[in-house]
N, C-alpha and C positions, 0 to 999 in steps of 0.2 A: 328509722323511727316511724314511718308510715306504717297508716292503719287506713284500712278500707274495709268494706262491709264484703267484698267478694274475694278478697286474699286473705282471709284469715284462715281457710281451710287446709291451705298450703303446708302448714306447720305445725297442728292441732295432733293431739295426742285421742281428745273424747272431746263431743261437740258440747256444749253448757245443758244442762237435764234438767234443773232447777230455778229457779226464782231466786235472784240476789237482790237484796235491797242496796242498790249501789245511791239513795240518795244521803246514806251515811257512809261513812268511812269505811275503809277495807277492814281494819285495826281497831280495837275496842278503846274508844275516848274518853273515855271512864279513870284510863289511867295513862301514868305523864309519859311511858314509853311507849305506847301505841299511840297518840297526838303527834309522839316525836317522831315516830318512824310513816305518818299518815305526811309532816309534812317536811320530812329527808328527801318524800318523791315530790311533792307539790315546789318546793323550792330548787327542784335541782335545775341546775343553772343548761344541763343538755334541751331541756323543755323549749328555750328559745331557739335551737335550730328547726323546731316543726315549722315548716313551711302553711301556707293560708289553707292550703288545700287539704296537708295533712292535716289541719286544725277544724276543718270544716268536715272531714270524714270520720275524726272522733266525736265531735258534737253530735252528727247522722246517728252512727249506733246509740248515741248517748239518751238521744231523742226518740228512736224508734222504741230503743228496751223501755225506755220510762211508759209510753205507750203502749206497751202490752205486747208491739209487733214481733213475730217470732224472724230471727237473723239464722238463716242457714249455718252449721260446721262452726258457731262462735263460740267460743271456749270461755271459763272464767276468768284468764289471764288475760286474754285479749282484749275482755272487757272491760276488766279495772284498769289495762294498759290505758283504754280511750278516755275511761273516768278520769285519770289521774293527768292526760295531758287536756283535758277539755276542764279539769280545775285550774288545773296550769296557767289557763287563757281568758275563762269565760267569770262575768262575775257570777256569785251560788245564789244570788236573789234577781239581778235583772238579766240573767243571761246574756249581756252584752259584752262582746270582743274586748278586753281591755288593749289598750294602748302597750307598746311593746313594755317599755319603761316602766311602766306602773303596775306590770305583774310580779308577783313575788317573788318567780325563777331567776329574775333580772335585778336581788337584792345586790345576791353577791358580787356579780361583776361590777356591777356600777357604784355598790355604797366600798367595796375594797378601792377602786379606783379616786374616788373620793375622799375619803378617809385619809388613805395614804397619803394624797399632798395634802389635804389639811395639816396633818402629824409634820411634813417634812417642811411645807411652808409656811409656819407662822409667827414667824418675826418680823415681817413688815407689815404693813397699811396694808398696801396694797394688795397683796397676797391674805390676806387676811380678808377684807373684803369681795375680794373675788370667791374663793372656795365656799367663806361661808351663804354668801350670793348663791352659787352654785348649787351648795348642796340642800337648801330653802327651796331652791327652786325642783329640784328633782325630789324632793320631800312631799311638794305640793303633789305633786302627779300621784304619787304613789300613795297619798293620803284619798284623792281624790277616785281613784283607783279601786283603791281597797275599801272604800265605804261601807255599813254598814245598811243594810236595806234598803227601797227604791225612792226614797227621796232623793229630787233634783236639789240641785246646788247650784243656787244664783251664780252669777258673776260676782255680784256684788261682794257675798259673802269669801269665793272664792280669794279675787283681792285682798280683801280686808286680813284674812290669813296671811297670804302667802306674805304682804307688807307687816304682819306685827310678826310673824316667828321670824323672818330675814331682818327686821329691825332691833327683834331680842337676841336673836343668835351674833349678830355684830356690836352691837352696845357691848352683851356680854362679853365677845372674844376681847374686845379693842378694850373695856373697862378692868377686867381682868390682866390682859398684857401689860398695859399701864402702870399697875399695882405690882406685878413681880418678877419688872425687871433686874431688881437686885436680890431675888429670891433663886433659889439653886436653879441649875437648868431643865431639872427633870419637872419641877412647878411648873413653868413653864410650859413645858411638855405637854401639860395635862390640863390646860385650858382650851383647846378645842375639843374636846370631851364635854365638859363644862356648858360651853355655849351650842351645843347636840343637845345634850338633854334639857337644856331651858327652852333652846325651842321647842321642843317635841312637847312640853307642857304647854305653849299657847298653842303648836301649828295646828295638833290633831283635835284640841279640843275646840279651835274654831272654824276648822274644817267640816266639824262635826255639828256645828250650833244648833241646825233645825234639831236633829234627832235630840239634844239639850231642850229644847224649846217646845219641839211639837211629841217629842214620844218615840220610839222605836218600837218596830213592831215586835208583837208577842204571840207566841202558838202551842196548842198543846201538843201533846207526845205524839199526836196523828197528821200534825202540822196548820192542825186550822185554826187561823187567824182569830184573835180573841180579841185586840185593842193593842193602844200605844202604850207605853210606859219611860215617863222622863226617868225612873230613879233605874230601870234596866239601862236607859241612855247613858246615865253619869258611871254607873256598878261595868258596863261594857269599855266602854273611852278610859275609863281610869287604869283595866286592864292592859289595854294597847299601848299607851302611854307609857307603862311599866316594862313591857316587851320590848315596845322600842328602846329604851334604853338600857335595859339589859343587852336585846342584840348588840348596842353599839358599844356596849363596856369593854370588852376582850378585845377587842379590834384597837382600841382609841386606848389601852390601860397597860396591856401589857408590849406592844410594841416600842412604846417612848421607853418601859423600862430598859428594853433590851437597848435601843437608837443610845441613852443615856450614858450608858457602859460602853458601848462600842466610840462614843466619844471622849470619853474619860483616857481609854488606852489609844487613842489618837488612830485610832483607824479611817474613823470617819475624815479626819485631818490626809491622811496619805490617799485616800482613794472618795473622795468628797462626789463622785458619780454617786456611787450605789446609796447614798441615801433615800432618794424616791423612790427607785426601785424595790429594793428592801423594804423599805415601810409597803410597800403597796402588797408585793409578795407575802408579806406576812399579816396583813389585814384580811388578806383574801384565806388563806390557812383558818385564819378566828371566825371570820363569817359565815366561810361554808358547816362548820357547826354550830355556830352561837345562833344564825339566824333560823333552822328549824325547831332547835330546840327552845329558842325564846319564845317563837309563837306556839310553843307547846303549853309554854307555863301555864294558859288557861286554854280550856273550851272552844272552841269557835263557834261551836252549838254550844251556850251555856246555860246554865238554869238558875231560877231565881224565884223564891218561895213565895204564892202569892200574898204569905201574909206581910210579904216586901214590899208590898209595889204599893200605888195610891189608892186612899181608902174608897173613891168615885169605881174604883177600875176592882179595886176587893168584890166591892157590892153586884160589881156586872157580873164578877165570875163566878159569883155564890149562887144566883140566880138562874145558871144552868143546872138543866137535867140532872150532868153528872158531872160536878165542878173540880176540877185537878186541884193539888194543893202543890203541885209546882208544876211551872211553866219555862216556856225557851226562848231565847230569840239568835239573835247572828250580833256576837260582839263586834265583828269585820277583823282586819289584821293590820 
């Protein structure tokens, strides 16, 4: 999967003749199969075998082309290759390295891994507090991660998240467990799902607070910055919000149905191993589709009309030269 700026020529058919605009998508975003297929490559989970170096030689092309600088023998494929693993990695607004964890290639291995014992462990306390612990906490990364334009994110705030979704996601599991225990098993079942999407309504929106508070940035079709806007803040977070749980529905919904049948015919009773495995096996099957195509359902570049936005921020944009009548920002993922 290495890319370098001096072997690309090796395997080139015709060197790149033209001007791509790689700071959009290869795929027209316009519509929900080209988002999906932009990010089929952005989350595929082979992404994290690139090495630092192979990471730091896709960024190289990624920065020179933006630059104007001309790359010897570099082909188009070669170059969305670098685009596609330098989105992989880097964040689209602060260009900095994400954390392994906290890239989106790294959904599926670790939220199937997770999921899975959630789905298989939770009927006790303690099993129940551990995972959902667990998966709050590799929530937090990935929230923090995936953020939505260059505001810094206190500690303060950060805590203050990762303690209310990990406090709402166990209240829920343990208050829900509680309540249906003499409810069929597959009920059951489907309370760590439950306590997934309750947090995902406090974790990401208080991971998010400043951009709630101070605005997220806004750009015209040319990319220049025009001002913040709180109500693009709330219209972006509420879309992630919705992804997130969408991704985690397939994984966390149709698993327990199948686990449920497979203990009803007492299988799970003659061969009580392949529980975790199985569940984890087949989380992973749901996520490697559910998670591109969720973060399809919207935009990641979205737009938003500015007769939307605050009427302080209407009046700034009416007052240019040649004032758009929609504008974009970065929802995050």
């Amino acid at each position: 999967m290495g890319i370098s700026v001096t072997d690309v020529n090796s395997n080139t058919v015709q060197a790149l003749t033209h001007r791509v605009n790689i700071d959009e998508p290869r795929w027209d975003q316009g519509t929900y199969w080209g988002r999906a297929r932009h990010f089929f490559v952005t989350t595929n989970p082979l992404n994290l075998l690139c090495t630092s170096t192979e990471l730091d030689r896709a960024k190289e092309i990624v920065d020179r082309y933006r630059k104007g600088e001309s790359i010897p023998n570099l082909t188009e494929d070669e170059l969305w290759r670098a685009k596609n693993i330098y989105d992989s990695a880097f964040h689209p607004d602060t260009g900095e390295k994400m954390v392994l964890i906290g890239r989106m290639s790294a959904q599926v291995p670790m939220n199937m891994t997770i999921t899975g014992c959630m789905l298989t462990f939770y009927k006790t306390t303690k099993a129940v507090v551990f995972w959902q612990w667990f998966n709050q906490s590799f929530n937090a990364v990935v929230n923090y991660s995936n953020r939505s334009g260059d505001s810094p994110i206190s500690v303060q705030q950060l805590g203050t998240s990762y303690v209310l979704a990990t406090g709402g996601a166990l209240v829920t599991a343990l208050g829900l467990n509680s309540m249906v225990k003499r409810a069929p098993a597959l009920i059951g079942r489907m309370v760590p799902f439950v306590a997934v999407a309750a947090a995902n309504c406090v974790n990401i929106p208080m991971m998010r607070m400043q951009e709630l508070t101070e605005g997220i940035a806004i750009v015209d079709d040319k990319g220049e910055r025009l001002g913040y806007s709180k109500t693009a803040a709330q219209t972006g977070i509420t879309a992630v919000v919705l992804s997130r749980i969408g991704m985690a529905s397939p994984g966390m919904i149709l698993p327990p149905i199948l686990m449920d049948r497979l203990e009803k015919r007492g299988t799970l009773a003659r061969y009580p191993f392949l529980g975790a495995p199985l569940q984890v096996l087949l989380c992973g099957f749901c996520l490697t589709f559910a998670t591109p195509m969720c973060c399809a359902l919207f935009p990641q570049k979205s737009s938003i009309a500015v007769s939307r936005l605050e009427p302080e921020l209407q009046e700034r944009i009416r007052k240019l030269p040649s004032p758009p009548d929609v504008v974009y920002y970065n929802k995050g993922l």
